[in-house]
N, C-alpha and C positions, 0 to 999 in steps of 0.2 A: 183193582179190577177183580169183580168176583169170578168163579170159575165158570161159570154163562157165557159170559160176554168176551172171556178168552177163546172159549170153544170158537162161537160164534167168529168172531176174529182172525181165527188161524184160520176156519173153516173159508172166508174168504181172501185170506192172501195165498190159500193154497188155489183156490177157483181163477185169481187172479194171474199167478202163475202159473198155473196148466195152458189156458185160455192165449198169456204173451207169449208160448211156445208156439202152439197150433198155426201151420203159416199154409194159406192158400191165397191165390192172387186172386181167385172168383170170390167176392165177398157173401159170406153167411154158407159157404161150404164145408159141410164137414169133413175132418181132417182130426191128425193127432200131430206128436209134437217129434213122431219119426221121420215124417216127410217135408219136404220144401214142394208145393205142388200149385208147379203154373199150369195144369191144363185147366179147363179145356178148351182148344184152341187157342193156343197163348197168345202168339200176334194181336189176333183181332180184341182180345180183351186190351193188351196193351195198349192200341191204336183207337181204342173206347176213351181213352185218358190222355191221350197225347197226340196229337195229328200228326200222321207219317202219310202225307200225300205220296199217293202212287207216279205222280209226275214228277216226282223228287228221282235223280239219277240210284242206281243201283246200290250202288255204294253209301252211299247217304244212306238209303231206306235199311241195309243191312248193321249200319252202324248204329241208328237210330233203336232197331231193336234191339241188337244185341246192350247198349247200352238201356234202355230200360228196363231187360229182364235182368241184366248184371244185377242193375242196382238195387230191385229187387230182392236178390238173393244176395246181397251181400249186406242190405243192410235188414233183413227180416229171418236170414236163414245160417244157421251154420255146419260145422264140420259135424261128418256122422248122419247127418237126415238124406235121402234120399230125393235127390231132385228128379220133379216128371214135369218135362216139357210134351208140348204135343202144337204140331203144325202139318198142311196141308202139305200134300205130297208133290201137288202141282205149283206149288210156290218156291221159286230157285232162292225170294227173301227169307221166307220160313228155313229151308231146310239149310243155307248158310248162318243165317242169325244164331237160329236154335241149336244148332249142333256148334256154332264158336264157345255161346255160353256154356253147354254141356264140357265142351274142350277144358274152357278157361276154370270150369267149375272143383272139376272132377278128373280121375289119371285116366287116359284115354282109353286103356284097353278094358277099364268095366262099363263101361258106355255099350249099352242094350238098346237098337232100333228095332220095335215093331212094328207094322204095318196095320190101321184100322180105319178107321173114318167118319168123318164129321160129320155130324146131321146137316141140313139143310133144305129148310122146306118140306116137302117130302119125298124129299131124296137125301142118299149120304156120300158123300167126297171123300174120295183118298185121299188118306193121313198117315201121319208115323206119331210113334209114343219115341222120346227120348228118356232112357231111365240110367240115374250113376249116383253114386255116393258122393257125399259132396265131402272133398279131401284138402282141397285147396282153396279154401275160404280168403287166408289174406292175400295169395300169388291173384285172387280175382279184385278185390280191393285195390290193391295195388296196380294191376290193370290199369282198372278202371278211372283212376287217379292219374297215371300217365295220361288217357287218351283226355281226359279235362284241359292239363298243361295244354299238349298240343295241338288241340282242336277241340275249346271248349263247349257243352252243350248248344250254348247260346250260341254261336255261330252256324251249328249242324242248323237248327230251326231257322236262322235265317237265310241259308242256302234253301232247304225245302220252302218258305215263302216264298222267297224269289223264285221259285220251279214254276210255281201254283200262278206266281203273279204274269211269268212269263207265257204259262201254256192258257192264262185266261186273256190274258193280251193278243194271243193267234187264235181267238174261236173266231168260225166262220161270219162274215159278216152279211147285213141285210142287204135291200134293194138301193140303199145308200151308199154305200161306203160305213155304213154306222155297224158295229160289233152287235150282233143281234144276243138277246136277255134272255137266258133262260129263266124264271122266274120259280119255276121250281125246284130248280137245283139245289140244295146249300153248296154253298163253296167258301174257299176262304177267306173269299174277302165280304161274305156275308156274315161268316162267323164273327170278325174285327169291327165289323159294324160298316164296310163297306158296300158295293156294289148294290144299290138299292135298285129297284125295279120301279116307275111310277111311270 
């Protein structure tokens, strides 16, 4: 290999390895390889990738997230970067999810709440920034692995189906007796390939 094509070569498995560092959950955000960075608005980006029906009980919806930003950081980020969550301030889901992960992530007393706000429209929502060093990369793996054994993913989603299946089974019905169609809606069971409108 002549000295060209070595330059060349280093030059890209160093581009490559700066680049596997860099971790943001918004894809094509720039970032460096100090931070682990789920804003902005974490949930909702999460909930972009994975259905957390709001009809799903409480509990679900919080486990739900806190497990998909764990896994997140546990399998893209580690000890030393700097994790920033960010959720809405009027969400009891957000601010329990967000701050478990934060918990699970990092030693509780450097965990930093700001308060700011989300765009929306053209208005902006009260928020909070979650920021901590992330210290405990394997105690969150590890976590994350117990709550698998005893209540694996797959099961959480098919509780949240059943939610969705059941609160779409009590919508108001027509002059029949027959469940009246939103046909604008999506829902879930239009996502599955269900619930057709003809």
């Amino acid at each position: 290999m002549n000295l060209r094509a070595a330059t060349v070569l280093a030059f890209l498995v160093m581009s490559f390895a700066q680049a596997a560092h860099a971790v943001a959950l918004r894809l094509n955000k720039a970032t460096d390889d100090s931070v682990c960075d789920l804003t902005h608005d974490t949930n909702y980006v999460l909930g972009q990738r994975t259905l957390v029906p709001a009809v799903a009980s409480s509990k679900d919806q919080i486990d739900a997230f806190f497990r998909l930003a764990g896994e997140f950081v546990a399998t893209k980020c580690r000890n030393g970067q700097i994790l920033m969550l960010q959720g809405s301030s009027s969400s009891n889901t957000d601010v329990r999810s967000l701050t478990a992960v934060a918990e699970a992530s990092c030693a509780v007393a450097s965990i930093t709440r700001t308060e700011t706000s989300i765009p929306f429209g053209d208005r902006a929502l009260p928020a909070f920034d979650l920021r901590c060093t992330i210290l405990k990369h394997d105690e969150l793996v590890s976590r994350l692995n117990e709550l698998e054994k005893t209540d694996p993913m797959e099961s959480l989603k098919s509780r949240m189906f059943e939610a969705v299946k059941r609160a779409e089974g009590s919508a108001p019905s027509g002059p029949n007796g027959v469940a009246k169609k939103d046909c604008g809606k999506v829902t879930l069971g239009t996502l599955f390939g269900g619930g057709s409108c003809k």
